[in-house]
C-alpha positions as CSV (number, residue, x, y, z in Angstrom):
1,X,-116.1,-28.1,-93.5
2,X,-114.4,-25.2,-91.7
3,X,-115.2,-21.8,-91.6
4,X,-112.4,-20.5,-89.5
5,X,-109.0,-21.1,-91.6
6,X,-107.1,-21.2,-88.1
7,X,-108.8,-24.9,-87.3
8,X,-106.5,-27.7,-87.4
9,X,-106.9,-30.8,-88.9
10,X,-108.2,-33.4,-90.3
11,X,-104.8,-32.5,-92.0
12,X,-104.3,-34.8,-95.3
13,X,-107.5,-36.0,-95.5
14,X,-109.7,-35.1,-98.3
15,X,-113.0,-33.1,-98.2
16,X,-115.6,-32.2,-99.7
17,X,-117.8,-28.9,-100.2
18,X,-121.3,-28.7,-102.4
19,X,-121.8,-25.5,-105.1
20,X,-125.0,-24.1,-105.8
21,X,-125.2,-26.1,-109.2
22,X,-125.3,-29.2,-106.6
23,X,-121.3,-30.7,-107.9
24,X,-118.6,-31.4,-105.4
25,X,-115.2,-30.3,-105.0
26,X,-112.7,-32.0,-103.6
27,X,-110.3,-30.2,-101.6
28,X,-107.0,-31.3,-98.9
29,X,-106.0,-28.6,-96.2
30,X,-103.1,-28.4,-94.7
31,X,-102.2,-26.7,-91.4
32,X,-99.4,-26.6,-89.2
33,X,-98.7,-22.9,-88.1
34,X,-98.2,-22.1,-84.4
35,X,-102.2,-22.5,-82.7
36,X,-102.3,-19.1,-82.1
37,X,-101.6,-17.3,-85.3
38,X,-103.7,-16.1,-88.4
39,X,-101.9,-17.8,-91.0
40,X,-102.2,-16.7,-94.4
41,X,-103.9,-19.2,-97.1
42,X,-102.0,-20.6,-100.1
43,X,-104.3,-22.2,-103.1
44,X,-102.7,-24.8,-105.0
45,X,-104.8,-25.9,-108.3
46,X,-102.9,-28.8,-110.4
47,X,-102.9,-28.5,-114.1
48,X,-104.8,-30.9,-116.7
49,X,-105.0,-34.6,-115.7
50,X,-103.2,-34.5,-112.5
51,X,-105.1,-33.7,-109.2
52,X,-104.3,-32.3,-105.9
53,X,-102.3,-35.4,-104.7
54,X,-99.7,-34.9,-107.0
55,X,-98.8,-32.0,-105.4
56,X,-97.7,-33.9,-101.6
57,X,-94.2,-32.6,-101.8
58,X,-95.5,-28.9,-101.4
59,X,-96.9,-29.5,-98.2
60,X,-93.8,-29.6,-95.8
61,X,-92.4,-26.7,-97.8
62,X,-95.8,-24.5,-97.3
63,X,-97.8,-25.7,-94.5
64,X,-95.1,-24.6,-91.5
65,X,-96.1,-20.8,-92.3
66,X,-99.7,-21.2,-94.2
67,X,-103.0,-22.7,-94.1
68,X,-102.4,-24.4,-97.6
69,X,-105.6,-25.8,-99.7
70,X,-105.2,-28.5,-102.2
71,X,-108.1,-28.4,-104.9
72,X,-109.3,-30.7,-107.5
73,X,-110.3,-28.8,-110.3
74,X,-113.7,-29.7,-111.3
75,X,-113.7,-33.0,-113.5
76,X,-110.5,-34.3,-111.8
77,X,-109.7,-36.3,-108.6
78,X,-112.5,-36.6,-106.4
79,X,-114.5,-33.9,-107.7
80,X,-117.5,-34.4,-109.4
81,X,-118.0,-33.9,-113.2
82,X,-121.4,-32.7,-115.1
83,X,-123.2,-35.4,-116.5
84,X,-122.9,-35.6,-120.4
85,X,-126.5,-33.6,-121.6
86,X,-126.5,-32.4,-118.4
87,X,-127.3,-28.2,-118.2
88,X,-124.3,-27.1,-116.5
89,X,-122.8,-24.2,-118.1
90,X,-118.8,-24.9,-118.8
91,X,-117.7,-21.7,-119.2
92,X,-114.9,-19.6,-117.7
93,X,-117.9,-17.6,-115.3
94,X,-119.1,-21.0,-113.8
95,X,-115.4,-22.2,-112.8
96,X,-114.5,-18.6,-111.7
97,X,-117.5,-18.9,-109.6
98,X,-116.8,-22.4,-108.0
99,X,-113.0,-21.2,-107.1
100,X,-114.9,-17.9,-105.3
101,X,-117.5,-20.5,-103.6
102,X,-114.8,-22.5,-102.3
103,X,-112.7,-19.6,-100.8
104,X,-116.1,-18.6,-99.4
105,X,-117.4,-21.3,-98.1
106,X,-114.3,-22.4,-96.4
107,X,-114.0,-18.6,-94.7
108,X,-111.0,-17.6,-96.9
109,X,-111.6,-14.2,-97.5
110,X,-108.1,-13.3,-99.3
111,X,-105.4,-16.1,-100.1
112,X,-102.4,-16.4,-102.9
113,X,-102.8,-18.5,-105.6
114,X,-100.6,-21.1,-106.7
115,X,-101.6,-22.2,-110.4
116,X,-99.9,-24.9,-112.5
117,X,-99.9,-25.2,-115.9
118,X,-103.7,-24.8,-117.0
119,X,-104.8,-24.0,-113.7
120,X,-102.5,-20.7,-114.3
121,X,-105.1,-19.8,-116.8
122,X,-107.4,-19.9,-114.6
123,X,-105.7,-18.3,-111.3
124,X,-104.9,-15.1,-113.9
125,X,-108.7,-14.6,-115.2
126,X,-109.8,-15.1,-111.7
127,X,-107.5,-12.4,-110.2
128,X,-108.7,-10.3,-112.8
129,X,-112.0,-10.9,-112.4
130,X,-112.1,-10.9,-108.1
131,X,-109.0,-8.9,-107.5
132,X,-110.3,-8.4,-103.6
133,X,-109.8,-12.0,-102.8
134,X,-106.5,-12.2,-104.3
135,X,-102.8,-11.2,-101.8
136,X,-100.6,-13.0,-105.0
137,X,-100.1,-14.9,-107.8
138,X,-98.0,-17.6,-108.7
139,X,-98.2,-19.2,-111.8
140,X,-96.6,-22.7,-113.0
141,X,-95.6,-24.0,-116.6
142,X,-98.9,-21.9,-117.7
143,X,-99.9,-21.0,-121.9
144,X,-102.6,-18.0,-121.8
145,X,-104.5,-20.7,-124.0
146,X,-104.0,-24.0,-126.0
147,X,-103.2,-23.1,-129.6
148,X,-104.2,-25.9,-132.1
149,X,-100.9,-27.7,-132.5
150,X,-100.8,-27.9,-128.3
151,X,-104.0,-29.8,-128.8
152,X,-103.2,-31.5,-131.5
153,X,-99.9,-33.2,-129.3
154,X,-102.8,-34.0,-126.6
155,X,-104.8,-35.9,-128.9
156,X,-102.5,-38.5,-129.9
157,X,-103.7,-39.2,-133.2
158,X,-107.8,-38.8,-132.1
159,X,-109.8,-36.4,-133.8
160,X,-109.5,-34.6,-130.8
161,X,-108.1,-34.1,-127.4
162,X,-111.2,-34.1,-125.7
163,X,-112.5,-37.3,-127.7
164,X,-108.7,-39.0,-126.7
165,X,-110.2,-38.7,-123.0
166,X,-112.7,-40.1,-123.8
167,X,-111.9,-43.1,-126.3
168,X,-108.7,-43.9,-124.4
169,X,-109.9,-43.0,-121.0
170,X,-107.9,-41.6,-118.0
171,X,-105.4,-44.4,-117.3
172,X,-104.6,-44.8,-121.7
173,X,-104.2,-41.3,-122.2
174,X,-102.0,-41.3,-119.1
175,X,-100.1,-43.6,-120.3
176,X,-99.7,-42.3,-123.7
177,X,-98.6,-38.8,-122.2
178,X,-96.0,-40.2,-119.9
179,X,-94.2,-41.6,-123.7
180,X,-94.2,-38.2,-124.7
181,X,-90.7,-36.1,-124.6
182,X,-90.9,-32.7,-122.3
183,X,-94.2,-33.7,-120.6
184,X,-93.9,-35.6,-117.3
185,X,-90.9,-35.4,-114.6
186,X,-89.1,-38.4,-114.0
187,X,-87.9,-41.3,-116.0
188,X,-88.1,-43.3,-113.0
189,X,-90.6,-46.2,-113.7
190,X,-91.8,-45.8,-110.1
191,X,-92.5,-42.4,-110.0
192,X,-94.7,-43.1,-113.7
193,X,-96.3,-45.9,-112.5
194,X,-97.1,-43.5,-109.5
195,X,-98.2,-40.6,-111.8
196,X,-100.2,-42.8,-113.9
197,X,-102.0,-44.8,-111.4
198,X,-103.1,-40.8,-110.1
199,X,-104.1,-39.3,-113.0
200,X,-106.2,-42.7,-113.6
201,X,-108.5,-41.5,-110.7
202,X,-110.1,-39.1,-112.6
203,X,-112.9,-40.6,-115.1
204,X,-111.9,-40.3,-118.9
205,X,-115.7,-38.7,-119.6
206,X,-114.6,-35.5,-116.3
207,X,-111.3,-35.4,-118.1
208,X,-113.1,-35.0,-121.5
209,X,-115.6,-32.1,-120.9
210,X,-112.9,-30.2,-118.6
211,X,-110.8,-30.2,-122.4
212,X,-113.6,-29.4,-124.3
213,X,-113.2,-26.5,-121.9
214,X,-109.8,-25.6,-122.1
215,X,-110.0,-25.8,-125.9
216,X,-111.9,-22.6,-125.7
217,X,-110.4,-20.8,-122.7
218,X,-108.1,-17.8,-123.8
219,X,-106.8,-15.3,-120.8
220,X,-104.9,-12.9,-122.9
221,X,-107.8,-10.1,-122.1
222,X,-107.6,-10.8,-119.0
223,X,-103.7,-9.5,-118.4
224,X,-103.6,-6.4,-118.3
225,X,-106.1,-6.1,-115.5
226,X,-103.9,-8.2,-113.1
227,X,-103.1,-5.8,-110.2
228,X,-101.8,-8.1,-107.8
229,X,-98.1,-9.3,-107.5
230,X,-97.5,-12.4,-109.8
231,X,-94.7,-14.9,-109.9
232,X,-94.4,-17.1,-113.2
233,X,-92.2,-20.2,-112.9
234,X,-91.2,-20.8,-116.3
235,X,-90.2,-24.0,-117.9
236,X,-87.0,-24.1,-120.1
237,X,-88.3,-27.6,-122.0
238,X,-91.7,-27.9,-121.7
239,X,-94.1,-29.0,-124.3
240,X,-96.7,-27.3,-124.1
241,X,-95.1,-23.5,-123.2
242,X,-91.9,-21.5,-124.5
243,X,-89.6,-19.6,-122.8
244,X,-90.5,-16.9,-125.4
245,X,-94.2,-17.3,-124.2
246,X,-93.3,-16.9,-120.7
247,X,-91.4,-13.4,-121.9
248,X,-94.3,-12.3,-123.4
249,X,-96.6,-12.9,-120.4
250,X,-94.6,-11.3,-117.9
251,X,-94.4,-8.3,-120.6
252,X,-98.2,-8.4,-120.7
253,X,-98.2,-7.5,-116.7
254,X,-96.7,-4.8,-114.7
255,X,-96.4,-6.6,-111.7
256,X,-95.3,-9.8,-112.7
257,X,-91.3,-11.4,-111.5
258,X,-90.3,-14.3,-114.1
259,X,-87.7,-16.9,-113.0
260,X,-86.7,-19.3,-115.4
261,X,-86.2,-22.7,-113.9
262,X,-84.0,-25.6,-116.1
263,X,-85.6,-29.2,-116.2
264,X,-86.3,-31.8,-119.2
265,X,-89.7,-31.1,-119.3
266,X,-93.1,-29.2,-118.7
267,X,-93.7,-30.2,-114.9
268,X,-91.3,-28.1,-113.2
269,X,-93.5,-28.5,-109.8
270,X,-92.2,-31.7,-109.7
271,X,-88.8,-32.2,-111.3
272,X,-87.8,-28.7,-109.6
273,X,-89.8,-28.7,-107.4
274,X,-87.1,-27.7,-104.5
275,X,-85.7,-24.5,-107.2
276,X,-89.5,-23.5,-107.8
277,X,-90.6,-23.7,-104.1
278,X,-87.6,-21.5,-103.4
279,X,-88.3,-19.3,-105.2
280,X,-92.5,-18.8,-104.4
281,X,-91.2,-18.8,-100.3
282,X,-88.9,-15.6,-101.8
283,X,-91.6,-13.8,-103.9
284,X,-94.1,-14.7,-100.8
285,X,-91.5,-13.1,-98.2
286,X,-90.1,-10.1,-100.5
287,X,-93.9,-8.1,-100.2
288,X,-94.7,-9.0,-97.1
């Protein structure tokens, strides 16, 4: 683990750091600015199910001019998920607290984040909550919470999304998802086979209790103290988020810039991924 963000390498390879409440994140760093500059840091957190991997394509657009950090979001990937019965506390405070301890313990003391879809959530009650360690925000595809007919759609006919984790497991849900119209990016059986076989990393039970969590996670009060310059990447299609939802979130804060972006579904980063890193290396460059 690396305390100066200027180190190089390994670069792709996955690491690992170790909270307080002794679980593991998982974590990919990416560096390949000149030796002797001070790059900047981007933070990319994928949304539900998918985990830092599926965001590979980011890297060659990114890593040239930042030090770029892949996380697996607690529950997903390679990081480690609480026990069921176990006492760790699932609430918005404890995963605010592990995103703070990575940027700490990796020696990041400011860095933009880059959120998609649920991890948006996340990235906006964080820079509300640690507004020193934030330079921008970027948000991707991201609800300010999952109303009931959202998680409804994600339970596929289980009494609930969390318990369709867990009944159907990583790979079933996957699969089940990836039917869906407006949800993943590509037709292409290769590229689902691809996405599947990812999102099948996880374990059904880390993708369960991280639900469980995002059933109850609501950042609308945590809008209108976002001070720092936000980008939202909105979705024309998506399933899961409106255009007219995206309107109203960049309403809710002064300093947000929305850009619409046209694909048939909800994972823009992917299916537009070339429109929506455009436009993040514009909103990155027009402040600087």
């Amino acid at each position: 683990m690396s305390e100066d963000t200027t180190t190089r390498g390994p670069e792709g390879k996955r690491q690992y750091i170790t909270h307080k409440n002794g679980l593991k994140t998982a974590y990919i760093q990416d560096n390949f600015t000149d030796p002797w500059t001070k790059p900047e840091t981007i933070l990319i957190q994928h949304g539900f199910c998918r985990n830092a991997d599926h965001f590979y394509h980011w890297v060659p657009a990114l890593a040239r001019k930042y030090n770029v950090i892949r996380r697996d979001l607690r529950g997903h990937g390679y990081s480690d998920y609480p026990a069921p019965g176990s006492n760790y506390d699932y609430s918005p405070s404890t995963i605010l607290e592990e995103i703070k301890d990575t940027l700490d313990q990796l020696g990041i003391e400011k860095a933009h984040l880059m959120g998609e879809s649920t991890s948006g959530m996340l990235f906006e009650a964080f820079a509300a909550t640690y507004p020193d360690y934030v330079l921008s925000l970027t948000v991707c595809s991201s609800p300010t919470y999952l109303s009931v007919l959202g998680q409804q759609f994600l339970a596929f006919g289980e009494i609930s999304w969390p318990e369709a984790c867990r009944k159907l497991g990583s790979r079933r849900w996957a699969e089940r998802l990836s039917g869906a119209q407006g949800t993943v990016a590509s037709n292409d059986p290769d590229y689902v086979r691809w996405w599947i076989d990812t999102v099948a990393i996880s374990d059904g039970e880390g993708l369960a209790g991280y639900a469980e969590f995002l059933c109850n996670l609501d950042v609308r009060p945590f809008l209108s103290a976002i001070k720092a310059p936000m980008l939202i990447l909105a979705p024309k299609n998506s399933a899961m988020v409106t255009v007219e939802s995206m309107e109203e979130l960049a309403a809710s804060v002064p300093t947000s810039r929305l850009v619409l972006i046209g694909a048939a579904g909800h994972e823009i980063y992917c299916e537009a991924a070339e429109a929506c890193q455009e436009a993040t290396l514009k909103f990155l460059n027009d402040f600087q």
